[in-house]
C-alpha positions in Angstrom: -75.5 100.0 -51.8 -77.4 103.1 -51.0 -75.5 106.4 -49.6 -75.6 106.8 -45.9 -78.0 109.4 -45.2 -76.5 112.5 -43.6 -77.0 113.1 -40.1 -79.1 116.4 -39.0 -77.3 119.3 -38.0 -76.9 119.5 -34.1 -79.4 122.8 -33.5 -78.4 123.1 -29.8 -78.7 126.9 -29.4 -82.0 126.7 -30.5 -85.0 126.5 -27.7 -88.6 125.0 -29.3 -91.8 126.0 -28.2 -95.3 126.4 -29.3 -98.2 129.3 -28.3 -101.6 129.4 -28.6 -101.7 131.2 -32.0 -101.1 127.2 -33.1 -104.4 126.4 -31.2 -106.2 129.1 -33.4 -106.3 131.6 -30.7 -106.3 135.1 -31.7 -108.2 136.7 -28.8 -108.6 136.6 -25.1 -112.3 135.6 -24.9 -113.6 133.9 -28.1 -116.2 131.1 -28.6 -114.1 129.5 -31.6 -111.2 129.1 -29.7 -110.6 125.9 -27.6 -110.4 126.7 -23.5 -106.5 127.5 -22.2 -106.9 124.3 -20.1 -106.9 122.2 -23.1 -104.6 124.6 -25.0 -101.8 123.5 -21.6 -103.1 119.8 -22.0 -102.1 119.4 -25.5 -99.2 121.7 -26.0 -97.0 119.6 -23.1 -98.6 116.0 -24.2 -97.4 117.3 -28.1 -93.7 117.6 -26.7 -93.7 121.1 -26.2 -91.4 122.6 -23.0 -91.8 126.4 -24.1 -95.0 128.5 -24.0 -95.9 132.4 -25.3 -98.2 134.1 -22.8 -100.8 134.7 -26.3 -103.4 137.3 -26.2 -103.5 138.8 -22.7 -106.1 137.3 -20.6 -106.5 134.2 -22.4 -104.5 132.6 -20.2 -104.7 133.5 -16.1 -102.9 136.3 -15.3 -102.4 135.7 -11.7 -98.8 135.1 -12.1 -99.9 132.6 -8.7 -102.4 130.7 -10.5 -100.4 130.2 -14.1 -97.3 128.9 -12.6 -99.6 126.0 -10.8 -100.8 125.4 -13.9 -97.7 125.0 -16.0 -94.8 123.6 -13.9 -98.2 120.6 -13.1 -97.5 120.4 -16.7 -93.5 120.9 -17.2 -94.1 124.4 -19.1 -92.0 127.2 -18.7 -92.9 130.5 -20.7 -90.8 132.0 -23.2 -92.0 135.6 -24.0 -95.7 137.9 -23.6 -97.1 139.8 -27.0 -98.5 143.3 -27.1 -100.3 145.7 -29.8 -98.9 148.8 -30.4 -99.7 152.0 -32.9 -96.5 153.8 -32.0 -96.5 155.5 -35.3 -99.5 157.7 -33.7 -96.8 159.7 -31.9 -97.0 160.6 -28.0 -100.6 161.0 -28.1 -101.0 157.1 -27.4 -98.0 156.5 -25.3 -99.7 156.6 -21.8 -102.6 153.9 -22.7 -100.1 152.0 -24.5 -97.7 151.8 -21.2 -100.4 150.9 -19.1 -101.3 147.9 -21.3 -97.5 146.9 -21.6 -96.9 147.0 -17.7 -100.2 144.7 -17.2 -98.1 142.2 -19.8 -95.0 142.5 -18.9 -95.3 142.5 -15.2 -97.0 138.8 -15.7 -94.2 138.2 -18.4 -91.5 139.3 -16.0 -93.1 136.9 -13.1 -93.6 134.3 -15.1 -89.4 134.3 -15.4 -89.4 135.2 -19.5 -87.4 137.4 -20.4 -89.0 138.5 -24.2 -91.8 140.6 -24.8 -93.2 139.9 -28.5 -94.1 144.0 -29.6 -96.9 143.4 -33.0 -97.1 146.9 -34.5 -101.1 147.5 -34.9 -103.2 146.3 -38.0 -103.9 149.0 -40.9 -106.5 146.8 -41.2 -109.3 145.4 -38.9 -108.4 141.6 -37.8 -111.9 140.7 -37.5 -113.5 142.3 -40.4 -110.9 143.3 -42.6 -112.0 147.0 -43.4 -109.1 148.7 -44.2 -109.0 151.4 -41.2 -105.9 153.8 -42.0 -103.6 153.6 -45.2 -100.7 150.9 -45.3 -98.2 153.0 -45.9 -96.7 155.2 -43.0 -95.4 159.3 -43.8 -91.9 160.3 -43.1 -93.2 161.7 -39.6 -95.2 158.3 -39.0 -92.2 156.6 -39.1 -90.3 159.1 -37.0 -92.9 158.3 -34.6 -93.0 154.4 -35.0 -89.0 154.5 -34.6 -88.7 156.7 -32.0 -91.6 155.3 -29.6 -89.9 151.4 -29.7 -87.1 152.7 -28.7 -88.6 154.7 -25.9 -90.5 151.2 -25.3 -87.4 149.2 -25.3 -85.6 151.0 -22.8 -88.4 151.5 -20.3 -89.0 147.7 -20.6 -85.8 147.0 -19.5 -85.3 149.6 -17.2 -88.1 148.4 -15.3 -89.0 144.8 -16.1 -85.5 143.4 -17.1 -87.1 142.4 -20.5 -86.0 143.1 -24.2 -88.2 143.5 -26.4 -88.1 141.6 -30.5 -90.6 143.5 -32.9 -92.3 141.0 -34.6 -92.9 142.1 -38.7 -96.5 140.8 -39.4 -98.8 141.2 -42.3 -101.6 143.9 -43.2 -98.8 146.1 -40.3 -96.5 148.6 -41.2 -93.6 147.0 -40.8 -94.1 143.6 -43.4 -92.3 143.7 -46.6 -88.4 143.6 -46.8 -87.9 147.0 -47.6 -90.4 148.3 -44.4 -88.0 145.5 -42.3 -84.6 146.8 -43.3 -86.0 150.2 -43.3 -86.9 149.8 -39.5 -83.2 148.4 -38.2 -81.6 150.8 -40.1 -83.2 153.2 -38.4 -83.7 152.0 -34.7 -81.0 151.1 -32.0 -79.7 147.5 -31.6 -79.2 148.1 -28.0 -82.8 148.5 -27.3 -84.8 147.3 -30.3 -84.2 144.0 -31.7 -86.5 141.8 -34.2 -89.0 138.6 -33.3 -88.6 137.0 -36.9 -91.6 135.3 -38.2 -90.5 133.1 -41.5 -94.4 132.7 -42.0 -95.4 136.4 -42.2 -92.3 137.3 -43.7 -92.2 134.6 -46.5 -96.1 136.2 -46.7 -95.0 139.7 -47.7 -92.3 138.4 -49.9 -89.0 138.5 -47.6 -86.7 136.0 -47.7 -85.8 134.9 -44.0 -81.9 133.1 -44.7 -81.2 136.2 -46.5 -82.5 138.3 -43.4 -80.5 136.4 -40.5 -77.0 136.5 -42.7 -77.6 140.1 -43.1 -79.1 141.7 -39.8 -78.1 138.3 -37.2 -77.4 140.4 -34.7 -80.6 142.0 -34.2 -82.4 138.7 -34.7 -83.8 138.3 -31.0 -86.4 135.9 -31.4 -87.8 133.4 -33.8 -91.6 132.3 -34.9 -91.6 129.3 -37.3 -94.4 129.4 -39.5 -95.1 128.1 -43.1 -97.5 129.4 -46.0 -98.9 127.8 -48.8 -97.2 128.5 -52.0 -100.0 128.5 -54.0 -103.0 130.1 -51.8 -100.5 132.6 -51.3 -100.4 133.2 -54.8 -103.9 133.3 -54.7 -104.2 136.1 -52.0 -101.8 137.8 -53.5 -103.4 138.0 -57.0 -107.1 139.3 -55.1 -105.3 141.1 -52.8 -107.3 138.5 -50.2 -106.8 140.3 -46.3 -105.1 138.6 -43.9 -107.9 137.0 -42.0 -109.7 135.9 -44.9 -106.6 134.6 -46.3 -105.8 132.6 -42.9 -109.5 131.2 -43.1 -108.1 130.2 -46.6 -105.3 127.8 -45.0 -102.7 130.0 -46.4 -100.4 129.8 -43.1 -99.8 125.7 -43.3 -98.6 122.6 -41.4 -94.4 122.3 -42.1 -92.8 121.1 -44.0 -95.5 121.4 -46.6 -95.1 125.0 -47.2 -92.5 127.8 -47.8 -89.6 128.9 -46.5 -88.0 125.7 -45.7 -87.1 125.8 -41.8 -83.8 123.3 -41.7 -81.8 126.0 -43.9 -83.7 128.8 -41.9 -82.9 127.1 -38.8 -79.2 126.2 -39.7 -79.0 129.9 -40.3 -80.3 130.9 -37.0 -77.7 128.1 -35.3 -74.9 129.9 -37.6 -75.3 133.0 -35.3 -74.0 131.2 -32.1 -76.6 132.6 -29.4 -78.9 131.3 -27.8 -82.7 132.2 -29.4 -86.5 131.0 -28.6 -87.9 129.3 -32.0 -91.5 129.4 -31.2 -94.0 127.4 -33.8 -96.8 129.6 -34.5 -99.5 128.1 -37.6 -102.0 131.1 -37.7 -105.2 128.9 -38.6 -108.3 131.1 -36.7 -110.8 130.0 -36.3 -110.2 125.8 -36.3 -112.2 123.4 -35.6 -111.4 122.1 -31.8 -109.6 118.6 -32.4 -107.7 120.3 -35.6 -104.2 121.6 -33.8 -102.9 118.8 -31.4 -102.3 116.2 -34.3 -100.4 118.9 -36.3 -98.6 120.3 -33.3 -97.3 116.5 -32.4 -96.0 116.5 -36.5 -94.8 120.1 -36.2 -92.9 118.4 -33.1 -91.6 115.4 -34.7 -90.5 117.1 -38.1 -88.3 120.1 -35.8 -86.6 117.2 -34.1 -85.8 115.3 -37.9 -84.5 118.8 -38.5 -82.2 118.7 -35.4 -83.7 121.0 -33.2 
């Protein structure tokens, strides 16, 4: 007689969703990337109840016209992203405000209550020329510090949102060191972390080890896979990001690395409650490539218990 097979852990505190990153969409407007009407078709019919926002103005920003579009569909939305090069100092603050408030004001309407803060590319995302040095000076990260908590607390002050910095490759805050380094450093009241297992696992972090160590300023989850062995590969040529995503290196779970059920058993562990959005970086795809792997995505997180 075989063994009963053990039952999957009850991952009740976590809330599953999907963005248009898994739909190859990178950019507001681009020809490669399928329309946002088909993006909201496929992301409900895959079994998907939570939605990110994406690149601003990829889906409508009439707060009016959005809502139509996803309560017809059962979608309620989770978080908005934004770009920012804090570690420019003041000299950016103003355009980077106004380009928050146009995102969090539809975030905020939209009844999220997240906003997903990338730190800016050291390299170009379209053609990967390398377009200021990787790593920061003591005064950068003075700067980079200091402006998301000025960030954080006007964000709440005036939109009621928190937001979760979200550590991404070819960006200044990646590896584990550069991560620790920035909550060390940065107030827990007003600056908390949007974990990404994919881009963390990418820049050699280890995202169990992360949550037991920093939970409580884990705000916000991405789950995201990479390839073990491209990686290996990019690593080795020192491949750019975008070339290395063209490579497949971000891939469909659970075929890759970290394994999610002990990242998200860790992430349960911490007793709140805490968006795990599926994000599979593969820009640009071909059109009919992301619904099949979003409906396994789907069906492997609920093996997993979530």
């Amino acid at each position: 007689m075989s063994a009963p097979r053990a039952a999957s852990p009850v991952l009740d505190r976590l809330r599953i969703g999907s963005a248009p990153d898994s739909w190859g969409v990178w950019f507001p407007d681009d020809a490669q990337q399928v329309p946002w009407r088909r993006f909201l078709d496929e992301v409900a019919e895959a079994g998907y109840e939570w939605i990110e926002l994406g690149p601003y103005g990829y889906l409508p920003t009439d707060p009016a016209a959005l809502r139509e579009e996803t309560d017809r569909r059962g979608l309620k939305v989770s978080a908005g992203t934004i770009f920012t090069s804090m570690h420019h100092g003041p000299s950016v603050w103003d355009k980077t405000w106004a380009h928050v408030s146009e995102v969090a004001t539809l975030t905020q309407a939209m009844g999220a209550r997240h906003l997903v803060v990338i730190p800016s590319f050291w390299r170009d995302d379209k053609t990967a020329e390398i377009i200021e040095p990787p790593e920061l000076t003591v005064e950068q990260w003075k700067h980079l510090t200091t402006g998301m908590e000025r960030l954080g607390k006007r964000v709440r002050d005036e939109f009621g949102l928190d937001i979760v910095v979200h550590p991404h490759a070819d960006t200044h805050i990646d590896t584990e060191e550069h991560v620790e380094r920035f909550l060390d450093v940065t107030d827990s009241d007003l600056v908390n972390l949007c974990l990404d297992t994919g881009h963390y696992a990418y820049c050699g972090g280890d995202s169990v080890k992360l949550i037991r160590t920093y939970g409580e300023r884990i705000g916000y989850l991405h789950l995201k896979q990479v390839d073990p062995d491209i990686l290996s590969d990019v690593v080795a040529k020192g491949t750019p990001f975008g070339p290395a995503v063209q490579q497949g290196v971000m891939c469909e779970p659970p075929l890759g690395v970290p394994a999610l059920p002990p990242v998200l058993e860790a992430a349960q562990e911490l007793n709140v409650d805490l968006f795990a959005i599926v994000e599979q970086d593969m820009y640009p795809c071909p059109p009919d490539q992301p619904f099949p792997i979003a409906q396994r995505t789907r069906r492997f997180l609920r093996s997993c218990g979530a």
